[in-house]
Steps between C-alpha positions, in 0.01 A plus 500: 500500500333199359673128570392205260690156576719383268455246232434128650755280649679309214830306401860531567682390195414640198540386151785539306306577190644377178301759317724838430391775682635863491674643825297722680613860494484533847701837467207685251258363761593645781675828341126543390331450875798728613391802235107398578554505891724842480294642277198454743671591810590839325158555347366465925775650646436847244104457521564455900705746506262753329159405641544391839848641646333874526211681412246812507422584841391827654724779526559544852614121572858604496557656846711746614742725333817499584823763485489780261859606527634400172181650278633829367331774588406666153300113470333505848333902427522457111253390211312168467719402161861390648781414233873420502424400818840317469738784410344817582178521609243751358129555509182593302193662627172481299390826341223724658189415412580150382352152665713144381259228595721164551321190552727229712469107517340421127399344281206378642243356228206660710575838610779615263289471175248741731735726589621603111122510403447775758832657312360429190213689527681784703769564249741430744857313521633340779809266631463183583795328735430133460596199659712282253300173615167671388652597226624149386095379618372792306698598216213658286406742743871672545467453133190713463635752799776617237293441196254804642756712576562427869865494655597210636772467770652173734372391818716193554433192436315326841468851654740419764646778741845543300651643760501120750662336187851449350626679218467237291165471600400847418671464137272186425193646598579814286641306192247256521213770470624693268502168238186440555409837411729507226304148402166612557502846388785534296607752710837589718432783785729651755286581759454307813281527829655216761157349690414662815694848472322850527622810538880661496487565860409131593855369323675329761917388453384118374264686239763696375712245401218362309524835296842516499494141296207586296666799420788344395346282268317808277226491727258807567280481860173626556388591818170647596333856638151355580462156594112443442495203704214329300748116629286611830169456339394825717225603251453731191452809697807452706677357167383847346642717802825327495595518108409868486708760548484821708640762271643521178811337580562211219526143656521135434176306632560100582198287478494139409365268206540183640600303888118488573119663426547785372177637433525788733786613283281465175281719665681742630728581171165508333462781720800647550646552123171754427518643835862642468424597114285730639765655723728518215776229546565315197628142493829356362740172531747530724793559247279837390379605840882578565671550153693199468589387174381126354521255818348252273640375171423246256669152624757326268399199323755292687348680872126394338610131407610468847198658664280286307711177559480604864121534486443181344740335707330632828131411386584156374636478858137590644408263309716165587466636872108456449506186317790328763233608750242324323727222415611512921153461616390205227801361604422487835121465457637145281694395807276509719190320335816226370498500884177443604431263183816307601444431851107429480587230230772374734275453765232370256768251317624354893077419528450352204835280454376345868176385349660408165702245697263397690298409160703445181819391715271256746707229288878539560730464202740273549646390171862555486672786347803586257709832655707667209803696699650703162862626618775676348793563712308416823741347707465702823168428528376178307592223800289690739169505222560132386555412881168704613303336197603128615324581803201522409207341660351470082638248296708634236713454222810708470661642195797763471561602173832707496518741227858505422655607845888606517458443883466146505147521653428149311785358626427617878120343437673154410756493826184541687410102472118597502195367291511804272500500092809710373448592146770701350512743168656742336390845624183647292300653762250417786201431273715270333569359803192477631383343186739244518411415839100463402609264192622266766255529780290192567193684710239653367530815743848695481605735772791735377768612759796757433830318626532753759200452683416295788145312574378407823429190539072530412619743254406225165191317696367879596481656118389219335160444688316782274533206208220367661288699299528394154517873347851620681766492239790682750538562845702773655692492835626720742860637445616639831873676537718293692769757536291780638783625778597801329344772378477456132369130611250632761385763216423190243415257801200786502432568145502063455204507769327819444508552136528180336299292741214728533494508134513188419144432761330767316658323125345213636159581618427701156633204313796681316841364630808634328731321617615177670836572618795309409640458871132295555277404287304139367326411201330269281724341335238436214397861537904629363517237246208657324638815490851328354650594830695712664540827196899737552304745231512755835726540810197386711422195426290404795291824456504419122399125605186585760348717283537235188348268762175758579441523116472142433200483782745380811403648866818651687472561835731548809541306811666736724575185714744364293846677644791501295860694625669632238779780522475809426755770359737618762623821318328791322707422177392088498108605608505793170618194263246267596222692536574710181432162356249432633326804403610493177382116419154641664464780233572197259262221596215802553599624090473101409153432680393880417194287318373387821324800520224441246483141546185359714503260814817392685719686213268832526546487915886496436522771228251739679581463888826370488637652268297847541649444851857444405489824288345724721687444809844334399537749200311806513511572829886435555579674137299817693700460875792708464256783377259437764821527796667812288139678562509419837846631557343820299190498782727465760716825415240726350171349553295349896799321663307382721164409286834309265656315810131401622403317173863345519447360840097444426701252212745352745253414691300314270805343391518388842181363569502288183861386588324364855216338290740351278745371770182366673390321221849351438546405866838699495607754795483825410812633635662630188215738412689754684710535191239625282540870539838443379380258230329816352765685495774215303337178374180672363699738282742250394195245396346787338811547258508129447174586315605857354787358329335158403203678352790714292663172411179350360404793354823576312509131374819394671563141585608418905791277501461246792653568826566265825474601861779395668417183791608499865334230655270686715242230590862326654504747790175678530235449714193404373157695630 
């Protein structure tokens, strides 16, 4: 249950790219994750199901019998061996002088290859009722169990009491154990032994339905005579006293292979098997002990193919569950240190930007500055931004460059009357726009505003003062939600202060900034003309921008106290667009400056922290989410609820206490962290999607055609914290 933030804070309007791009097959995407994420769930559900809804336990844990009335007679007095339990009921006694030793609850890879050595060298044949689950764990030992001549019968499948489950059920656990026999040992058989029965007299009316089913279904069940009780552990003598019979009658002995140590019952049959030689009883499989004919059969190639897919399909299973484990707690383990690492640089970065004022920014800058407001159909929004921008207490020099509106957003700028530079052209994207806008600029430093954000009014005079030291190239402000009353808005309202603020301290202390959002952000105007400006080669061109910037030598760094309002998505559909392309023109700036990485000084910091960053917890970690909450679910049904539900709310809680830090830092009231349980539950899956199916997008080599988020004027009517 791992939560990364999400990419940094970045533009509104994207490009309409001129290049051709293919349309994303949104449909194969997601039809894929559908077939991946079903496929999963069944693979835990069945491996669940098997390992952890049942299991061996002793034979006594089942309580007390119940009614008899319905167990026919001739079955309650008769022989150990019942068939057509279903139809008409008959029984088969072992013959005189004759001892069946069945073995219960194997495969086990310790004691069962013991137990056929001490047959081995006693010349005797046994039957073995195992468990279909050991079986599928094991499948070489029910292989060598018929490949020495042993009988092999059913024991369910997660030795449940048959008798407390639903038909159904019961028909699973048979059918399932009989194709892992079939896959294992190539083998069919008809007999069965349901867990925890004994002798005929113990049958109760719930029991005997269980026959009556099995029965049905070809189904042969063995009882016992002597119960040796070895499951007790009592010790080889008493082992001894309780697996030997008193006369000559023939019986069927029950002693176990497997559900614990089972040396004592090593022992004893080491014992035992010579002892009653010497008395003259002779040994024999079930199926001879009482003259029944073939019980076991060679399986069918189709009944084999399906055993074996089954076996494969189960330990493959054991498998993902052990490496989602691993994946769970490096997940977690991840989180947390991202934690700790986070918030100690925060708290570092707040100390060291107070001295760094106090030093490189002893000498205010005061020179004035050119704000670029790119808009494109940003009527609701752009009188309030050019309005909030006049009043500043900075002097600056206003330019709107309108990218081909159809919503007369120009022509609203002009009606205003105000000292503001209109420049209109034909639509070709916001880089283009942006460009425009620096061609004109008169001032050396360039802050860059998105047309539907407002400043406050020390907004400009506030993130320009790190130009004061002669190495910062870009500057990054605070974006803060202005329409944070709803949910959704209290939700990103959170994620804007705890994940992309806290991020951008710890960018800044280790000298690898991303990104210098579009809704507020300044620069050197000398510094983009180098790089030939503003590049549309991705759909994030102010990620694509700051990290140019960091490979041509430029500091970034953030001054938290430079507040811009911008507005946020206000439905699930608009906050999906925009942050899919976000995401997406991420993946594409990180592929462009992938040679960061093995470059040296300000270049080498960017390609192996930030972008080693980037990867690791806005890629990996969200590409690995849904897996990491599926396994949960899987904990929480079959596995410690409440060891699952602690490290959930051990998480929460941390997610908590960095929200307060963060809020803290921010100066903001921290009210709406009451929401995050619930942001768990919706906004972190959706943002983890946003990655799934961007990842698949990049991947595949599909183009993302630009999309708009529709504008309400928020910053009109909300309060601002």
């Amino acid at each position: 249950m791992s939560q990364a933030p999400y990419v940094t804070n970045r533009h509104r309007n994207a490009p309409r790219s001129r290049r051709r791009t293919r349309q994303i097959t949104s449909r194969t995407h997601w039809l894929l994750l559908s077939v991946l994420g079903v496929t999963l769930s069944a693979v835990l559900l069945l491996q669940g199901y098997t390992h952890h809804m049942f299991g061996i336990t002793s034979d006594d844990v089942t309580g007390a019998k119940g009614r008899n009335n319905l167990v026919p007679g001739q079955v309650t007095h008769g022989g150990p061996v019942i068939a057509s339990a279903a139809v008409s009921p008959h029984t088969a006694r072992v013959k005189a002088r004759t001892i069946a030793l069945t073995f219960d609850d194997g495969p086990d890879p310790t004691w069962t290859p013991r137990i056929l050595d001490v047959l081995r060298r006693n010349h005797v044949h046994a039957t073995f009722f195992v468990v279909g689950s050991q079986v599928v764990a094991h499948p070489e030992l029910a292989h060598r169990i018929v490949a020495e001549g042993h009988q092999i019968g059913i024991h369910t499948f997660t030795h449940p009491d048959l008798a407390h489950l639903a038909p159904w059920q019961r028909s699973l656990e048979l059918r399932e154990t009989q194709m892992a026999v079939a896959g294992a040992a190539g083998v069919t058989t008809a007999l069965l032994r349901p867990p925890y029965s004994s002798k005929n007299d113990a049958l109760d009316n719930a029991d005997w339905s269980v026959l009556e089913q099995a029965g049905a279904a070809g189904y042969v069940t063995v009882l016992t005579t002597r119960d040796a009780e070895d499951w007790q552990r009592p010790g080889v003598e008493r082992i001894l006293a309780r697996a030997t019979p008193h006369g000559a009658g023939g019986q069927i002995v029950l002693m176990h292979d497997a559900g614990g140590d089972r040396s004592q019952t090593v022992a004893a049959l080491t014992s035992l098997v010579p002892r009653l030689k010497a008395r003259g009883f002779k040994f024999a499989t079930v199926s001879d002990a009482v003259g029944m004919t073939a019980p076991v059969r060679p399986a069918g190639l189709g009944d084999h193919l399906q055993g074996l897919a089954l076996i494969k399909a189960l330990r493959g299973g054991d498998r993902i569950v052990r490496l989602l484990g691993l994946l769970m707690y490096a997940a977690g383990a991840i989180s947390v240190l991202r934690a700790v690492v986070v918030l100690i640089a925060a708290r570092r970065h707040r100390r060291l930007r107070t001295r760094r004022r106090a030093r490189a920014w002893a000498t205010p800058v005061t020179e004035p500055v050119s704000v670029i407001v790119p808009a494109y159909n940003e009527s609701a929004g752009i009188e309030a931004a050019v309005r909030s921008l006049l009043a500043s207490d900075h002097p600056v020099e206003i330019i709107v460059v309108d990218d081909g509106s159809t919503d007369g957003t120009a022509d609203l700028v002009d009606s205003l009357h105000l000292p503001v530079r209109v420049i209109r052209q034909e639509n070709a994207g916001k880089p283009a726009a942006l460009n425009t806008g620096l061609a004109v600029a008169t001032c050396d430093l360039v802050v860059m505003v998105d047309g539907d954000t407002v400043f406050q009014p020390d907004t400009v005079r506030t993130i320009v003062q790190p130009f004061a030291d002669p190495r910062v190239g870009a500057v990054s402000g605070n974006a803060k939600v202005v329409n944070r009353g709803g949910l959704l808005g209290r939700w990103q309202h959170i994620e804007y202060v705890v994940g992309f603020n806290l991020d951008r301290r710890l960018f800044d202390l280790a000298e690898c900034m991303p990104t210098v959002p579009g809704a507020v952000g300044a620069f050197r105007r000398r510094a983009l003309l180098d790089l030939g400006g503003v590049s549309d080669v991705t759909l994030a061109e102010d990620t694509d921008l700051t990290m140019a910037l960091c490979r041509n030598g430029w500091r970034v760094v953030y001054e938290e106290g430079a507040k811009a309002w911008t507005e946020a998505p206000a439905s699930l559909n608009a906050l999906w667009r925009q942050r899919y392309r976000w995401c997406y023109g991420t993946l594409q700036a990180m592929w462009k400056h992938r040679g960061a990485l093995v470059q040296r000084g300000a270049a080498g910091k960017l390609g192996r922290r930030g972008l080693t960053y980037l990867l690791l917890f806005q890629v990996l970690l969200p590409l690995l989410a849904p897996v990491v909450d599926i396994f949960a679910l899987y904990g929480l049904i079959f596995l410690d609820p409440v060891r699952i539900l602690g490290l959930w709310l051990a998480f929460l809680l941390l997610q908590f206490l960095m929200g307060l830090y963060a809020f803290r830092l921010d100066g903001e009231r921290p009210g709406p962290l009451w929401s995050l349980p619930l942001q768990q539950f919706v906004y972190r899956q959706l943002m983890y999607l946003v990655v799934i199916q961007s990842v698949f997008t990049a991947v595949s080599g599909s183009g993302l055609r630009w999309q708009r988020m529709e504008r309400y004027g928020s910053h009109l009517v909300s309060a601002r914290g």
